[in-house]
C-alpha positions in Angstrom: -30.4 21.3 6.7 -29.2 17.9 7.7 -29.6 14.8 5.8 -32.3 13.5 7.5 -34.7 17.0 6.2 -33.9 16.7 3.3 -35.4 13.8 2.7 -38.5 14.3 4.2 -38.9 17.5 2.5 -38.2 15.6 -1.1 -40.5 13.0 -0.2 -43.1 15.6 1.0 -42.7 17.5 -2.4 -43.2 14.3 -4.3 -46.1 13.0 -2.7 -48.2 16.3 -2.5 -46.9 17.1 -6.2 -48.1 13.8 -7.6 -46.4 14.7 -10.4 -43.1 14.4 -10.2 -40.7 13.2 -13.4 -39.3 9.4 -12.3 -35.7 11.2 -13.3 -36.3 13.2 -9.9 -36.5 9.8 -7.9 -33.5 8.4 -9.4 -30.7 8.8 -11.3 -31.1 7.4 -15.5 -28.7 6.1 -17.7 -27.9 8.4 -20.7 -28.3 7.2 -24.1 -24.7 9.3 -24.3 -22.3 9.5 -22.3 -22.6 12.0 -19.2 -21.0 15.6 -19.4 -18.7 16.7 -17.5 -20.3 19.9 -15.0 -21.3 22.8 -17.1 -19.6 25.9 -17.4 -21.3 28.5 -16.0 -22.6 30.9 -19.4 -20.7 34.6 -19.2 -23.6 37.2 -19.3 -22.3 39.5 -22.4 -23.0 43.2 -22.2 -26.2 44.7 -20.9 -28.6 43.8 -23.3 -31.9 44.4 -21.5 -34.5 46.0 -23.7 -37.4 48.6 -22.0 -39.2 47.5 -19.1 -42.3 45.3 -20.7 -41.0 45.0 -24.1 -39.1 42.7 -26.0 -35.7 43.5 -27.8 -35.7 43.8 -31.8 -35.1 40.3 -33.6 -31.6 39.5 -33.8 -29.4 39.9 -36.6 -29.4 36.9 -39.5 -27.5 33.7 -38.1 -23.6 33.9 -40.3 -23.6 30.7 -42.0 -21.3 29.0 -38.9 -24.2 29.2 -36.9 -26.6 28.3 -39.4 -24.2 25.3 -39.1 -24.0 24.9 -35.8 -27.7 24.7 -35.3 -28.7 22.3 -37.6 -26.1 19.8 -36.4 -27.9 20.6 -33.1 -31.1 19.9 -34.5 -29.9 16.6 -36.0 -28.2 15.3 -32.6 -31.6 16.0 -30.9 -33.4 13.5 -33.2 -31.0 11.2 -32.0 -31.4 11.9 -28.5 -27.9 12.9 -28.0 -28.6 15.7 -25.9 -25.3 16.6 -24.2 -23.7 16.6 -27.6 -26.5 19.1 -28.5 -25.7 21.3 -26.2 -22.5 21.6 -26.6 -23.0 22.6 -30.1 -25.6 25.3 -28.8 -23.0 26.2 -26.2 -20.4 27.1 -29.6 -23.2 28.8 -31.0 -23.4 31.3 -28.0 -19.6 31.5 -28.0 -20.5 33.1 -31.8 -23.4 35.1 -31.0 -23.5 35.6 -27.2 -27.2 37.3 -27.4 -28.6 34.0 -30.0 -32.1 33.5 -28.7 -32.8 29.8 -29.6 -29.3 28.4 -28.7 -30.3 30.7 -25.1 -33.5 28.9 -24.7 -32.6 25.4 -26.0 -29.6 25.0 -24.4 -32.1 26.2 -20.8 -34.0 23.1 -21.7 -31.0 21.0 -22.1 -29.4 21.5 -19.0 -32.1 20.7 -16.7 -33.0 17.6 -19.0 -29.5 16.6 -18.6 -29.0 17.7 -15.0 -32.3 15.6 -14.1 -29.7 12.7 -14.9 -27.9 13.1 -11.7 -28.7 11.7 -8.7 -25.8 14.1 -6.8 -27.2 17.0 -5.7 -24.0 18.8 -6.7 -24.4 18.4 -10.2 -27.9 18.5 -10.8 -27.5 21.8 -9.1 -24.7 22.9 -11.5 -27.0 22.4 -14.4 -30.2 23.7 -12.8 -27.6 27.0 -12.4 -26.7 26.8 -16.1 -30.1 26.8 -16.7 -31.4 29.5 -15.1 -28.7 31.8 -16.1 -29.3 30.9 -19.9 -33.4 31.1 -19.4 -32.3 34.8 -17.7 -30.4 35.8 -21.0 -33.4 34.5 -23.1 -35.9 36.6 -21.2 -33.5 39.7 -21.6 -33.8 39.2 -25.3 -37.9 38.5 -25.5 -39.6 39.4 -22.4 -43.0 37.8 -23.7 -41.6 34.8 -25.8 -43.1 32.0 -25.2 -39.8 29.9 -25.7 -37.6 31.5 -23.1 -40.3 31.8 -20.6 -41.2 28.1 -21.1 -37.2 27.7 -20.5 -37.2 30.0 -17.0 -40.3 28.2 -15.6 -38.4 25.1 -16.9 -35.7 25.8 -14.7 -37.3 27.0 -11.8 -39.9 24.2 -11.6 -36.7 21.7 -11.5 -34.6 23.9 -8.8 -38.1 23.0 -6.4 -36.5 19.8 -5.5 -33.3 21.1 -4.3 -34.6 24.2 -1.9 -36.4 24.2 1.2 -40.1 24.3 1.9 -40.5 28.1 1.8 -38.3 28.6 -0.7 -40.2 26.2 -2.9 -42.9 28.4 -2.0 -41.7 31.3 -3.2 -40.4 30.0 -6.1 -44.3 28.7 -7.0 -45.5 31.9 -6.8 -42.8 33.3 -9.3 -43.3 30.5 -11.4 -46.8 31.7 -12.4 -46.4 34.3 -15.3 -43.9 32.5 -16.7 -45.7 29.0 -17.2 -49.0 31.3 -18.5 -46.8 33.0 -20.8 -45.3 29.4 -21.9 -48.4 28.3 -22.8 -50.4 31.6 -24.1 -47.3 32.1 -26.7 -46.7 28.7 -27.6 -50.1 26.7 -27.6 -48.3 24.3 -30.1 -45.3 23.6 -27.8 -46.8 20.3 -25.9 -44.2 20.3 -23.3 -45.5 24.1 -22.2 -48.8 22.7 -21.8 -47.2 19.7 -19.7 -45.6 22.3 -17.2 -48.9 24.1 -16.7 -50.5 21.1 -16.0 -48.3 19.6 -13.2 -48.0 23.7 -11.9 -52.0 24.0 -11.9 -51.7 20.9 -10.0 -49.4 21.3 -7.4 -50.8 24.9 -6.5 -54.5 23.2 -6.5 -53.0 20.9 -3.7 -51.3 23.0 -1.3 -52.0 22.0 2.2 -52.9 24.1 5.1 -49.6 24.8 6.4 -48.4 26.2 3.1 -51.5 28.0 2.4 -51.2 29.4 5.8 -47.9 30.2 4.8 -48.1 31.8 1.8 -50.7 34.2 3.2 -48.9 36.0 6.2 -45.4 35.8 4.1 -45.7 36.0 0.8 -48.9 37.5 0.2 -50.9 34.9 -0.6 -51.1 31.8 -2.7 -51.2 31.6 -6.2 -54.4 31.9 -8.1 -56.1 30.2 -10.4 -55.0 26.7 -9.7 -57.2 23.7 -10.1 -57.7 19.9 -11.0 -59.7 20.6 -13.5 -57.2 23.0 -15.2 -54.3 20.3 -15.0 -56.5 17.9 -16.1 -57.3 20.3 -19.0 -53.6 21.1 -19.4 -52.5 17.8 -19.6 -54.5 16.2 -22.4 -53.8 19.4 -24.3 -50.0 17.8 -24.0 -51.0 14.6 -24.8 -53.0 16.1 -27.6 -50.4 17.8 -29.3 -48.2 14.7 -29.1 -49.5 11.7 -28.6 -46.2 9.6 -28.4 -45.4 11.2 -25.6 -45.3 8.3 -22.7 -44.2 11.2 -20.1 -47.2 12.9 -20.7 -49.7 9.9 -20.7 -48.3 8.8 -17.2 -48.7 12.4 -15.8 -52.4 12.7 -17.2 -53.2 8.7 -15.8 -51.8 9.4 -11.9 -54.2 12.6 -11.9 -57.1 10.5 -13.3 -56.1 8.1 -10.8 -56.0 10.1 -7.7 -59.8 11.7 -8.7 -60.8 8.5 -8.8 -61.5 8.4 -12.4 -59.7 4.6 -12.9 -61.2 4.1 -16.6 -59.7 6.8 -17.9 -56.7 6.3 -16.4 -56.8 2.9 -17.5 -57.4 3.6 -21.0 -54.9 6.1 -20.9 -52.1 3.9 -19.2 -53.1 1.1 -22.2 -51.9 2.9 -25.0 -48.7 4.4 -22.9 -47.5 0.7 -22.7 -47.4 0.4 -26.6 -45.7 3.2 -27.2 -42.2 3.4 -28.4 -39.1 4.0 -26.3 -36.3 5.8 -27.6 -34.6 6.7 -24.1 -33.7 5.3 -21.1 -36.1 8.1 -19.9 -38.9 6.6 -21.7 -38.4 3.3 -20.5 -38.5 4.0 -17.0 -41.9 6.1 -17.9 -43.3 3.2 -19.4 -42.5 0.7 -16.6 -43.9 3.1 -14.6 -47.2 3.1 -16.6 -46.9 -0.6 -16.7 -46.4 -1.0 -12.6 -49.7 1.2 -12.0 -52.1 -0.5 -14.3 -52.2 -3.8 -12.6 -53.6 -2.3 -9.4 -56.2 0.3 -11.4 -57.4 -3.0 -13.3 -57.7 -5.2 -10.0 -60.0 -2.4 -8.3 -62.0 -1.7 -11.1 -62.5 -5.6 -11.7 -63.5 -5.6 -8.3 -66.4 -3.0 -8.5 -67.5 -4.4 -11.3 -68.2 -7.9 -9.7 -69.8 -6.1 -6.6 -72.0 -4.2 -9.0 -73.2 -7.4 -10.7 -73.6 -9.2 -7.4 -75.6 -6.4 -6.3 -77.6 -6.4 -9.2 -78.0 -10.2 -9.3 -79.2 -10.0 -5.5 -82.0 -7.2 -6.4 -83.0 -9.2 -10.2 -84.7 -12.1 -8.6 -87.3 -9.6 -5.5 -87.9 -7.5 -8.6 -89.2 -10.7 -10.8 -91.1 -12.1 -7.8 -92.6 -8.7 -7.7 -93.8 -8.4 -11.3 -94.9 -12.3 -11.4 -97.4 -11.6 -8.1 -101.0 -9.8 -9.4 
């Protein structure tokens, strides 16, 4: 694929997604500093349970992991996420079959590769991911951490493959972001992945619907505006500080037409806090599109009255004749 497509086909998958993270458009600064590329994970023995069925909990943590893990947890409320993960990436090297440090450091890699705006790397870590999302679902087939962490990491490989490929991969997204949510209706950023999946399904055009019928079977099911909308404000429900999740939830309002609630959700995005570089791009972002949405509705709003203002003085004259 030459230069040249690949563009297209990234700006065609960011315009029909509608969705898309701002870290996809460009590359962020870190509030750390940047990794070097990740090592690819070694797979350990087979450790695949029964077809359908999870494996048996693991074996209590030794008290070097129990370590490891809580300085994890403690560098992730600092938002020092590549230092995280190499302390999830120790744990593994301890307990090569550790569930959380399999799912975690999943998430981590493709929230760090999302950094990058070489495809190289990004790539690298969008691997890493996959591979340690793969290991995860080994472990707990129906969990609804590790398949939160696959459809994590197949959701971000989308921007990297071609348009069939992505079309594929949409498909075999599906049980994965159900799962995600269905196991894990308190983990918010589940919900978040649903949404922008219900969306981007509900939006296929005729080319990949046509598609995904003669080669792949058909499209998914199940898919609407409605749902993401639904999806979405579950997010934003389950945390509200969340600028990410308010800006995804505001260009969907935004695009059904539905500019005060999009407004009043892009007015409290702009007061929220920023802790990342991440978040402050979100919230420019938020702060960019609310202009416009204020203009137009200003502007129906003064049509309306002039309308009404034009019809108020017939309708007097009306009442005033016997």
């Amino acid at each position: 694929m030459t230069k040249a497509q690949r563009i297209s086909v990234g700006v065609l998958w960011l315009g029909l997604a509608g969705l898309a993270s701002p870290s996809l458009v460009q590359a962020q600064k870190t509030t750390t500093a940047q990794p070097s590329l990740p090592a690819i994970p070694e797979a350990p023995a087979p450790i695949g349970p029964p077809a359908g069925r999870s494996k048996a909990a693991q074996a209590p943590d030794s008290a070097l992991v129990r370590q490891r893990l809580r300085k994890a947890a403690t560098l992730l409320t600092k938002y020092r996420e590549s230092e995280a993960l190499a302390e999830y990436q120790a744990v593994l090297k301890l307990n090569a079959q550790h569930y959380e440090a399999l799912w975690r450091a999943a998430v981590l890699s493709v929230s760090i590769g999302n950094r990058y705006s070489d495809e190289t790397r990004k790539k690298a870590y969008f691997d890493a991911a996959h591979q340690y999302a793969a290991r995860a679902l080994e472990l707990q087939q129906d969990g609804g951490e590790s398949n939160y962490a696959m459809a994590l990491a197949l959701f971000s490989e989308a921007g990297l493959i071609s348009a069939r490929d992505r079309l594929r991969l949409f498909k075999q997204l599906r049980p994965h972001v159900y799962l995600a949510a269905e196991r894990r209706p308190d983990m918010p950023e589940a919900w978040q992945l649903l949404g922008r999946w219900y969306y981007r399904v509900a939006h296929y055009n005729v080319l990949e619907k046509t598609f995904s019928r003669i080669f792949l079977g058909g499209y998914p099911q199940g898919a609407s505006t409605k749902k993401a909308l639904s999806a979405l404000e579950k997010a934003r429900e389950l945390d509200p500080t969340r600028v990410q999740y308010c800006y995804d939830l505001a260009r969907i309002y935004k695009y059904q037409g539905q500019r005060r609630r999009a407004i009043a959700v892009l007015q409290e995005a702009i007061k929220l806090p920023t802790y990342t570089s991440e978040d402050l791009t979100v919230n420019r972002l938020c702060q960019q599109l609310l202009p416009p949405l204020l203009r137009a509705t200003a502007r129906r709003d003064r049509l309306r009255a002039k309308l009404y203002r034009n019809l108020t003085p017939a309708t007097g004259s009306a009442k005033g004749n016997p």
